[in-house]
C-alpha positions as CSV (number, residue, x, y, z in Angstrom):
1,X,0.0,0.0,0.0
2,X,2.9,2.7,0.9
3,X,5.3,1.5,-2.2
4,X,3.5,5.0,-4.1
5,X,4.9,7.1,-1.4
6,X,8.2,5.2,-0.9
7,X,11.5,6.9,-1.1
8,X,13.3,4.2,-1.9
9,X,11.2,2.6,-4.8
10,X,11.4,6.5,-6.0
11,X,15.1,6.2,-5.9
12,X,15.0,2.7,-7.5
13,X,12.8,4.4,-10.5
14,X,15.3,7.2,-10.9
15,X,18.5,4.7,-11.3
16,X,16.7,2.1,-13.4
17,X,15.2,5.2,-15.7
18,X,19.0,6.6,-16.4
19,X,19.6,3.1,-17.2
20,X,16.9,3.0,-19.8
21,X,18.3,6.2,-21.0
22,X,22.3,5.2,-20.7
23,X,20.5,2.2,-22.8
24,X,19.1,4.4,-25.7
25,X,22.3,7.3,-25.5
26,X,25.4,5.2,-23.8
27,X,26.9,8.1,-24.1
28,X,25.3,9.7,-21.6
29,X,27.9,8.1,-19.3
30,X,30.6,10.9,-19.8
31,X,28.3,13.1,-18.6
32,X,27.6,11.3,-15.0
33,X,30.6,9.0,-13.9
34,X,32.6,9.6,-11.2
35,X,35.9,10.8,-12.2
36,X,39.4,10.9,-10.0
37,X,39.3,14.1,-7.3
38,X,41.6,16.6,-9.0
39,X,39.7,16.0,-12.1
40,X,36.7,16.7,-10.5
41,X,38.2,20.2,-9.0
42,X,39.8,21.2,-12.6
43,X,36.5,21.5,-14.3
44,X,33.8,22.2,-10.9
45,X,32.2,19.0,-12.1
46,X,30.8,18.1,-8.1
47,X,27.6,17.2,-9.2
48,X,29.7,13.7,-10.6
49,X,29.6,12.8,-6.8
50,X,25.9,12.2,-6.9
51,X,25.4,11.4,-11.2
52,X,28.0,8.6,-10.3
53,X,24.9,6.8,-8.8
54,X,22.7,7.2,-12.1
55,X,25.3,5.1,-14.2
56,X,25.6,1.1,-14.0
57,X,27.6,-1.3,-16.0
58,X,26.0,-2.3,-19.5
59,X,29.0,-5.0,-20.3
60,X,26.8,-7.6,-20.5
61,X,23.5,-8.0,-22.2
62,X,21.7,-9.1,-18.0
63,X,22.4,-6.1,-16.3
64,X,24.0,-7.3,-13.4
65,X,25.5,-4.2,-11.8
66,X,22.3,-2.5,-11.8
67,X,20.2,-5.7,-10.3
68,X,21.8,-6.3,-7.8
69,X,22.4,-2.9,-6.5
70,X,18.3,-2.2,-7.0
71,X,17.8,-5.7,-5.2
72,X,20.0,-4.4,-2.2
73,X,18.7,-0.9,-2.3
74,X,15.0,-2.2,-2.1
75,X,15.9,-4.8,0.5
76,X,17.9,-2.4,2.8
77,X,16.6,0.8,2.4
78,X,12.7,0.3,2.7
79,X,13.6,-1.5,6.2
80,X,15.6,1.9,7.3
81,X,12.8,4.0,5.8
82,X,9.8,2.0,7.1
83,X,12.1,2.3,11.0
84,X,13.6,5.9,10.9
85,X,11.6,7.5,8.4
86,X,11.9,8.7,5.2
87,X,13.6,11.9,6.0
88,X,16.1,10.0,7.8
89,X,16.6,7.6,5.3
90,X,17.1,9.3,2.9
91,X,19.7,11.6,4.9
92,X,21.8,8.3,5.3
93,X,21.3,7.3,1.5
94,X,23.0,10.7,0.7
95,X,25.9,10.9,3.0
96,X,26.6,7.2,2.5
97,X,27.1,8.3,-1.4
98,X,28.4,11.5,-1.0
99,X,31.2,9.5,1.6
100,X,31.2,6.8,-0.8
101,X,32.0,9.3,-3.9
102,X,34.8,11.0,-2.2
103,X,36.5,8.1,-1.1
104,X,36.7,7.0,-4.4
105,X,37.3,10.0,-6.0
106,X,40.2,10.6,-3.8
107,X,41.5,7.3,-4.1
108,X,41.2,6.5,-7.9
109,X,44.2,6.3,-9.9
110,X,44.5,9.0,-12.6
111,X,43.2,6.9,-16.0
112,X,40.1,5.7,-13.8
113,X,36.6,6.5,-13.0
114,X,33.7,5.2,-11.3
115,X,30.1,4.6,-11.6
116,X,26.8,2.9,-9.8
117,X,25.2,3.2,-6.8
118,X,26.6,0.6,-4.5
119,X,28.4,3.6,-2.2
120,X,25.0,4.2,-1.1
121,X,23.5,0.7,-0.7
122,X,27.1,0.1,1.8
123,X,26.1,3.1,3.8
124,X,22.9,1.5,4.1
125,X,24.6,-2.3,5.0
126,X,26.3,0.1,7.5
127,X,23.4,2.0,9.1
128,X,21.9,-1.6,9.0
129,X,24.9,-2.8,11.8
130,X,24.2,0.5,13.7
131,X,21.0,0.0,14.0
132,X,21.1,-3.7,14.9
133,X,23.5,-3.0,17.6
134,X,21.9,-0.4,19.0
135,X,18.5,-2.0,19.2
136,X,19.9,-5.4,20.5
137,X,19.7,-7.6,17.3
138,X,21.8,-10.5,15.8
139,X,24.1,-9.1,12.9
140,X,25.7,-12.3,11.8
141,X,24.1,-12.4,8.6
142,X,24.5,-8.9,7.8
143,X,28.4,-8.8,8.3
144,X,29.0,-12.2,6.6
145,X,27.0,-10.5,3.5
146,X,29.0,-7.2,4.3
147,X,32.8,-9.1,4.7
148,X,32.0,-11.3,1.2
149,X,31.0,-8.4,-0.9
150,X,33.9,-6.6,0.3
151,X,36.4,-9.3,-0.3
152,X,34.6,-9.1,-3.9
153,X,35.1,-5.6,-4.7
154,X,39.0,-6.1,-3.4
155,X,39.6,-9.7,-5.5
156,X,37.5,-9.1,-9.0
157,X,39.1,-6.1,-11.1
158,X,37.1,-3.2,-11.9
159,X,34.6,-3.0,-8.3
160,X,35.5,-0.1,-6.8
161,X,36.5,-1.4,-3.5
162,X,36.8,2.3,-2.7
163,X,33.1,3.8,-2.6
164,X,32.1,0.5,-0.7
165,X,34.7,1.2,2.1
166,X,33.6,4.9,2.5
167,X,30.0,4.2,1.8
168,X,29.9,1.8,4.7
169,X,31.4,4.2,7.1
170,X,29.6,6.7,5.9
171,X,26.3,5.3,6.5
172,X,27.3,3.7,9.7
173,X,28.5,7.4,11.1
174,X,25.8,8.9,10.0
175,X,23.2,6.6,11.9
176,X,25.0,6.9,14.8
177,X,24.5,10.4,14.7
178,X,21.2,10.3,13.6
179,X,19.5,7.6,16.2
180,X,21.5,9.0,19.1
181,X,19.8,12.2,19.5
């Protein structure tokens, strides 16, 4: 009944329409992914640290990247929505980006960029831990899922190991900080 005023199926429209679009104009890419910092600070282009999240992987004709990010995002966020609200929710979707974004942005080497959404959805694996040790409940399966898809983004070339490290602090800082008042 409440999925037409969810934030987090709005988000999950938003990302799966610029797929549709990065579909019909791939080109559209150069316009949105995440570039190294000092690039970022040579031409004012900040906004990348948000667009990264529009732009997902189209290397294969099942789009993984963008499945299982949406997947995780529904999974996660509309349990942090539906338990801190949407306001609060989506304060921790933004942060864990923006920490995300700048982690990466910082750390990528000069030739590299970045792009999708899964910054975010580890801020939200990390508000998830806050949250569950705040209020008392088992995390086991959370951290297992956490510690495997980080040991994937540091094994398999071209996961951006980066924006899941500062995503995932991000989001967990920013809970802290948000159910602690």
């Amino acid at each position: 009944m409440k999925a037409y005023r969810s934030s987090t199926v709005g988000l999950i429209t938003i990302i799966c329409g610029f797929f549709l679009w990065q579909k019909i104009d791939p080109q559209i890419i150069n316009n949105f992914y995440l570039p190294p910092l000092a690039e970022m600070q040579a031409y004012g282009q900040w906004y990348r640290l948000l667009t990264v999240a529009l732009m997902h992987d189209q290397l294969s004709d099942i789009p993984y990247h963008l499945a299982f990010n949406m997947l995780a995002l529904h999974s996660l966020g509309s349990q942090i929505e539906e338990f801190l609200g949407r306001t609060k929710f989506l304060i921790i979707f933004f942060v864990s980006l923006l920490a995300g974004s700048l982690t990466s942005a910082y750390f990528l080497p000069l030739d590299g960029y970045s792009i999708g959404v899964s910054g975010a959805v580890f801020g939200l694996f990390g508000s998830i831990l806050v949250m569950g040790r705040r209020y008392g409940v088992g995390m086991q399966a959370v951290l297992i899922t956490v510690g495997i898809n980080l040991a994937i983004g540091f094994t398999i070339p071209g996961i951006d190991w980066r924006a899941h490290v500062g995503g995932l602090i991000g989001g967990a800082a920013i809970t802290k900080i948000l159910i602690h008042k």
